[in-house]
C-alpha positions in Angstrom: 0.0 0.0 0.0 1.0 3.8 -0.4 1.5 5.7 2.6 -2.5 7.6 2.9 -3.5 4.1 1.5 -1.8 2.7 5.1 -3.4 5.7 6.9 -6.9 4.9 5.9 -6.9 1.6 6.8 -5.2 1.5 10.0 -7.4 4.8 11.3 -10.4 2.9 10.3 -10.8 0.4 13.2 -11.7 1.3 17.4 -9.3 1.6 19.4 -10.2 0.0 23.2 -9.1 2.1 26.5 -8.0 0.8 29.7 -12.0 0.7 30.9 -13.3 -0.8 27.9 -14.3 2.2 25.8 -14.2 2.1 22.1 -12.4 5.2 20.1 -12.1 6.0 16.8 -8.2 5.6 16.0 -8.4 8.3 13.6 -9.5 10.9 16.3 -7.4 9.2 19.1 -3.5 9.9 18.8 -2.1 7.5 20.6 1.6 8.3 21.4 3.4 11.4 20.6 7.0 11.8 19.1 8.9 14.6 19.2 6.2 16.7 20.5 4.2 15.4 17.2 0.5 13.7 18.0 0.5 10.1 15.5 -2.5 8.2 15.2 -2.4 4.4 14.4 -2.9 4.6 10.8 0.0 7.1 11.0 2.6 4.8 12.7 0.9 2.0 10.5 2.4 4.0 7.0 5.3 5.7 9.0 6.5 1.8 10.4 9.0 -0.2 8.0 8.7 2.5 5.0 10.5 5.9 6.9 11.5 4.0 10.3 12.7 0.4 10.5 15.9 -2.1 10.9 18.9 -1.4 8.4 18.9 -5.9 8.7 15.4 -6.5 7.0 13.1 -8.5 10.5 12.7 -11.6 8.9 16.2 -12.8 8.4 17.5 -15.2 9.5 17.6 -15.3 13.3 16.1 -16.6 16.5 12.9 -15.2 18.2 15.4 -13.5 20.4 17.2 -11.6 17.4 14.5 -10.8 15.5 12.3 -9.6 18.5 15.4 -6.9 19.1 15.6 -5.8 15.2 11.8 -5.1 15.9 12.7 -3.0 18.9 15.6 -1.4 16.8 13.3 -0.3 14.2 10.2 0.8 15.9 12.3 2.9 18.2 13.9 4.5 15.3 10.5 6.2 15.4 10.0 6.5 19.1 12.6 8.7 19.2 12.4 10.6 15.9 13.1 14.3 16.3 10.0 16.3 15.7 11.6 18.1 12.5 12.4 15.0 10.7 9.1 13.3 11.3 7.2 16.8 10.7 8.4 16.6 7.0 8.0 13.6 6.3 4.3 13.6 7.8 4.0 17.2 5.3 4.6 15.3 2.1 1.9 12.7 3.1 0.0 15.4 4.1 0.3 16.3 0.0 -0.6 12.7 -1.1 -3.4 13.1 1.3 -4.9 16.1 -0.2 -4.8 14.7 -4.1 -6.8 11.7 -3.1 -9.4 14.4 -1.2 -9.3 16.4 -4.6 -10.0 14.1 -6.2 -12.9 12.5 -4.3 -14.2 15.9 -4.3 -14.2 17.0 -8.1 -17.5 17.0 -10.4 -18.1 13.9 -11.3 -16.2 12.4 -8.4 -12.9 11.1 -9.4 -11.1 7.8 -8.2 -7.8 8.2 -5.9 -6.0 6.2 -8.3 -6.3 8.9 -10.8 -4.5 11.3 -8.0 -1.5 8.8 -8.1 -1.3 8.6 -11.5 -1.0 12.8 -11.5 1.6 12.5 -8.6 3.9 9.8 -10.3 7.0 9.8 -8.2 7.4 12.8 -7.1 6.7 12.4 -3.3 9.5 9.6 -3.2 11.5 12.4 -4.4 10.9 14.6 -1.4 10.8 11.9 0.5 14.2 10.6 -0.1 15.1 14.2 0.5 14.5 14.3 4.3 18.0 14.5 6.1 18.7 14.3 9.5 15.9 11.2 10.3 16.7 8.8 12.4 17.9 5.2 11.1 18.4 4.1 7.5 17.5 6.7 4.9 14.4 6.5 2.7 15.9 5.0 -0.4 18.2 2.3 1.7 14.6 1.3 3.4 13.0 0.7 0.1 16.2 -1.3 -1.8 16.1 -3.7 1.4 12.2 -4.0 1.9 12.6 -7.2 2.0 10.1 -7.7 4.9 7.1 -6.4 3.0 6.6 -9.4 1.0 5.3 -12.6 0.8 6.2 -14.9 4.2 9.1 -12.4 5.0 5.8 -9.9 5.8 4.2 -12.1 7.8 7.1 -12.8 9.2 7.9 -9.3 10.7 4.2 -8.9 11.2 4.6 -11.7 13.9 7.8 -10.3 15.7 6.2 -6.9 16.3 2.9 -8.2 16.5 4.2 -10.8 19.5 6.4 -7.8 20.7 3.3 -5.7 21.1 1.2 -8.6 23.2 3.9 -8.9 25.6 4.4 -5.2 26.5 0.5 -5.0 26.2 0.4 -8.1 28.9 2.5 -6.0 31.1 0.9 -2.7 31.2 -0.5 -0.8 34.1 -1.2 2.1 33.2 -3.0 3.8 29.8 0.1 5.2 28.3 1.5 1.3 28.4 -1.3 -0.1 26.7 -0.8 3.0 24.1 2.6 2.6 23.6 1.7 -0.8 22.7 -0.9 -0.2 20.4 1.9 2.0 18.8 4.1 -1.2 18.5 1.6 -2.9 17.3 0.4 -0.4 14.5 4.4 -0.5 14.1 3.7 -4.2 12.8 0.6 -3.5 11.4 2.8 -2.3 8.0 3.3 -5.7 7.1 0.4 -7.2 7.6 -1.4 -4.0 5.8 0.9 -4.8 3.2 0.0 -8.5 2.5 -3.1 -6.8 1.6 -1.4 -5.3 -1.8 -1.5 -7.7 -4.7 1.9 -7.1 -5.8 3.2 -8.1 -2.4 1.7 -10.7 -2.6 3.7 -13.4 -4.8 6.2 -11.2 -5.5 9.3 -13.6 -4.6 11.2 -10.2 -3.0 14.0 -12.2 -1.4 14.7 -14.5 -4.3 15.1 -11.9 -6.5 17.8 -10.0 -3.9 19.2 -13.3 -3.8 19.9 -13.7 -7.4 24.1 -14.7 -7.5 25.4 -10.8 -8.6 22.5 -9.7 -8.8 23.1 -5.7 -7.6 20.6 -4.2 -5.0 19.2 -2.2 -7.4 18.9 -4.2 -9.9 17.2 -6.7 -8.3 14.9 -4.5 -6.5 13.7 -3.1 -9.8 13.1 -6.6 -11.3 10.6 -6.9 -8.0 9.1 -3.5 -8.8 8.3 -4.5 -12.1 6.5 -7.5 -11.1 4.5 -5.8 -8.3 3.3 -3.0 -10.2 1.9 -5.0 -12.4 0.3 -7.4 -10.2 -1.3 -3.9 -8.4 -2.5 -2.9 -11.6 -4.1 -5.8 -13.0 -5.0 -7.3 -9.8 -5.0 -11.2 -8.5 -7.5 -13.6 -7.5 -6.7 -14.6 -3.9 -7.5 -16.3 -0.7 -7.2 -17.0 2.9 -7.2 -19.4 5.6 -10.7 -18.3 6.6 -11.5 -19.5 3.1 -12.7 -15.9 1.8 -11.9 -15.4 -1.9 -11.9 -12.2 -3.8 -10.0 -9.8 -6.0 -7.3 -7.7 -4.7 -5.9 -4.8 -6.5 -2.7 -3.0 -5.1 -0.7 -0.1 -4.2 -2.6 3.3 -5.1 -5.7 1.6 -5.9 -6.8 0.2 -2.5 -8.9 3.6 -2.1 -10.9 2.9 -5.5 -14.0 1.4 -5.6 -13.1 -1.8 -7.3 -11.1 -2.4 -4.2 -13.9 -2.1 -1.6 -13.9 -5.5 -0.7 -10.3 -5.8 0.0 -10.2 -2.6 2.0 -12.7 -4.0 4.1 -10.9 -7.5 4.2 -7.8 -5.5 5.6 -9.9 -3.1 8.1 -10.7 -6.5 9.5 -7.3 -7.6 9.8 -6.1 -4.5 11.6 -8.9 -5.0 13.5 -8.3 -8.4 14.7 -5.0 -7.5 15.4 -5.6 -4.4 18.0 -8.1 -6.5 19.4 -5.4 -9.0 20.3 -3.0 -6.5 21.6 -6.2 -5.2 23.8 -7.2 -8.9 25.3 -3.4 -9.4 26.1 -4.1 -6.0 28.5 -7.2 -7.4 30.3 -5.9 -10.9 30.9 -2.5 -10.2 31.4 -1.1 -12.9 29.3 1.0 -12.4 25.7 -0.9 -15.8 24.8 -4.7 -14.0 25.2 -6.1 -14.7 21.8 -9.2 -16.0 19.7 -7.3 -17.4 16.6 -8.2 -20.6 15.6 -4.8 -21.9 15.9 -3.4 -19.8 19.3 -0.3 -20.0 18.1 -1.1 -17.6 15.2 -2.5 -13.8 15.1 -5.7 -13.8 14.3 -4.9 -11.3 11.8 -3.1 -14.0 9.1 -6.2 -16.3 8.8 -7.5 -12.9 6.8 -4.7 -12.3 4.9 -4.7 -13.0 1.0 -2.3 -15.6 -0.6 -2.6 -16.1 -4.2 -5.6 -18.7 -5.4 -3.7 -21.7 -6.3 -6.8 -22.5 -8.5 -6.7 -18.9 -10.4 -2.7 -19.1 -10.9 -3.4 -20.7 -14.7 -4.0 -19.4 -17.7 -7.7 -17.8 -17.7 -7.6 -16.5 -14.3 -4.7 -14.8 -12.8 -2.0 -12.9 -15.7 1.4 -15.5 -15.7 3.6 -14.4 -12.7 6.7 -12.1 -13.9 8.5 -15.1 -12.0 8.0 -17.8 -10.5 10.1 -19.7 -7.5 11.2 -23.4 -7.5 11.9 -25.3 -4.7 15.3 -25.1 -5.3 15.1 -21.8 -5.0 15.6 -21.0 -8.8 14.2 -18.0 -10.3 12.0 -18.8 -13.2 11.1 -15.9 -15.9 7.8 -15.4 -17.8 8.0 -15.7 -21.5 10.0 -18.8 -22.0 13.6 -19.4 -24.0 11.8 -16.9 -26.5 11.9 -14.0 -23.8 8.3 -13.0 -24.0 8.5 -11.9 -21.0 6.2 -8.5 -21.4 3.5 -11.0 -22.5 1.3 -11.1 -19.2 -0.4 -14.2 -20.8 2.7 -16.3 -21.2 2.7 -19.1 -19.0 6.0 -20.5 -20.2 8.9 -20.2 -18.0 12.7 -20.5 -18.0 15.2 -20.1 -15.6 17.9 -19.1 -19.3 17.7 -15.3 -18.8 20.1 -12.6 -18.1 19.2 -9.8 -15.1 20.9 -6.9 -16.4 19.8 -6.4 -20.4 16.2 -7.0 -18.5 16.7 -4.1 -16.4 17.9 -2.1 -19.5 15.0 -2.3 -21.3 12.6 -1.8 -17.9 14.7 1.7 -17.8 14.5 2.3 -20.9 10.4 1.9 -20.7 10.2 4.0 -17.5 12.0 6.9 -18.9 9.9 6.8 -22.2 6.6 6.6 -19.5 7.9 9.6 -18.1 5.9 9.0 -14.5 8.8 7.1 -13.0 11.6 8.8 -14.8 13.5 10.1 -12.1 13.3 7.1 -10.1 14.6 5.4 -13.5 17.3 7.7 -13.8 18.3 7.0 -10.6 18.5 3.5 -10.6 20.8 3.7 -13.7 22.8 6.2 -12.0 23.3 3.3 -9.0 23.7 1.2 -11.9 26.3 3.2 -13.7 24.5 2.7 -17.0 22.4 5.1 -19.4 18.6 4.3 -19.8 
């Protein structure tokens, strides 16, 4: 999701007070930094995108390791100068106000169409904030490896668990708060799952490609998760829902209504947890089916295994095999922009691929200066 797309969500559930009352979470603030008031949906599109671990959560690592790469990253926030964090919460603050325009223009217009008009030009200003505390904007998104796939649910279960066990341990409100700030910390993965291209997106194989550079491999994983945003994917979850979930800067749009709801839920599920753990005084205090789960997961999407064939889903850009082998879309032929080709190969080269993806953004013109500065990192000419 984008970052008012994280806000909207996570600031549309209740949030529960020490006595039991129910508040909206996008008129209760519930911590402050800096002097600056956040609500949940704020920390939910501030956590792992502006603040977060310069190790990704989900490497490798025990419970033990990754709890404290959790801690590292959601205190990169917690103690975020005000300055710092005021920018950044100014240029969402613009991103905010297209999707408003255009919700409020004659005839009505979808958000999407407010992305499309904004390109990449918040990233730009975005990756222009100095002085914030932790790994910088663009070294954040090049190792996002935790926002994908398992890896997200992954890091959605450190901080979630993290979040439970301080909860568990709170006496007073500002401890149950500060929890609920962990937890809407966490909250950025699981929100994320939520996106169709982060869905099957295989994020880490592709950043483990052998030479594979950072930024190359991060763009091939782009690549394939805009294009599942765009055209969407049937999915699933353990609960056994199925629908159709679109992606980053369309989860506003109407065509995504029932996946917005589906990830409301989620969110949802997932405070409620962190609010049971308060009553009971135990980190184990849940309703999942399975208690050794969130809650939150059984309403997460995976991709249908029934719609990934030709008819349903579009071919995957790639595909993983259990050997960990990175298949590409488009067979020995190298029909790879063909979203119907369901012939793969694993006989393809990384960087004439990334060439001609450059080449194509630049031509686009609404991700040029991103392209440009991939090429630059590179050190080749799109």
């Amino acid at each position: 999701m984008n970052s008012a797309e994280h806000v909207e969500v996570g600031d549309s559930i209740e949030i529960a007070l020490p006595d039991g009352t129910r508040v909206s979470a996008a008129s209760t603030p519930i911590i402050e930094v800096g002097g600056v008031p956040l609500t949940y949906g704020e920390i939910v599109a501030l956590g792992g995108d502006f603040y977060g671990s310069a190790t990704p959560i989900s490497d490798l690592g025990s419970a033990d390791v990754r709890a404290a790469r959790f801690a590292d990253a959601f205190g990169q926030l917690e103690t975020e100068r005000a300055e710092p964090l005021t920018r950044i919460r100014d240029i969402l603050r613009l991103e905010q106000r297209a999707i408003a325009d255009a919700r409020a223009a004659t005839p009505p217009h979808e958000p999407s169409t407010a992305y499309a008009a904004l390109g990449d030009s918040l990233s730009l200003q975005w990756s222009e904030v100095a002085d914030k505390q932790g790994p910088s904007y663009g070294e954040l998104l090049y190792g996002n490896l935790d926002h994908f796939g398992d890896d997200a649910r992954t890091a959605y279960r450190v901080g979630h668990r993290a979040a439970v066990e301080a909860a568990s341990a709170a006496t007073e409100t500002s401890a149950l708060l500060r929890a609920y700030a962990m937890n809407a910390f966490a909250d950025h993965f699981l929100t994320d799952l939520f996106a169709a291209g982060h869905v099957r997106t295989p994020r880490r194989a592709l950043a483990e490609l052998p030479g594979a550079p950072i930024p190359a491999s991060g763009l091939l994983a782009l690549v394939m998760h805009d294009e599942d945003n765009r055209l969407g994917l049937d999915v699933t979850n353990a609960r056994g829902d199925r629908w159709t979930a679109y992606g980053d800067a369309q989860e506003l749009d109407a065509r995504s209504a029932r996946n917005r709801e589906s990830a409301i839920e989620a969110v949802q599920a997932s405070v409620d947890d962190v609010f049971r753990a308060f009553q009971q005084g135990r980190a184990d205090a849940s309703d999942a089916p399975d208690a050794s789960e969130p809650a939150a997961l059984a309403l997460a999407p995976v991709a249908d295994a029934d719609a990934e064939a030709p008819g349903r889903n579009h071919a995957p850009l790639f595909r993983v095999e259990a050997d960990r082998a990175v298949l590409r879309r488009g067979g020995v032929a190298g029909n790879w922009p063909d979203q119907g080709d369901w012939s793969f190969t694993t006989d393809w080269a990384l960087l004439p691929m990334v060439e001609t993806i450059l080449r194509g953004m630049v031509a686009d013109g609404a991700q040029a200066n991103f392209a440009h500065a991939i090429a630059a990192d590179l050190g080749i000419t799109p």
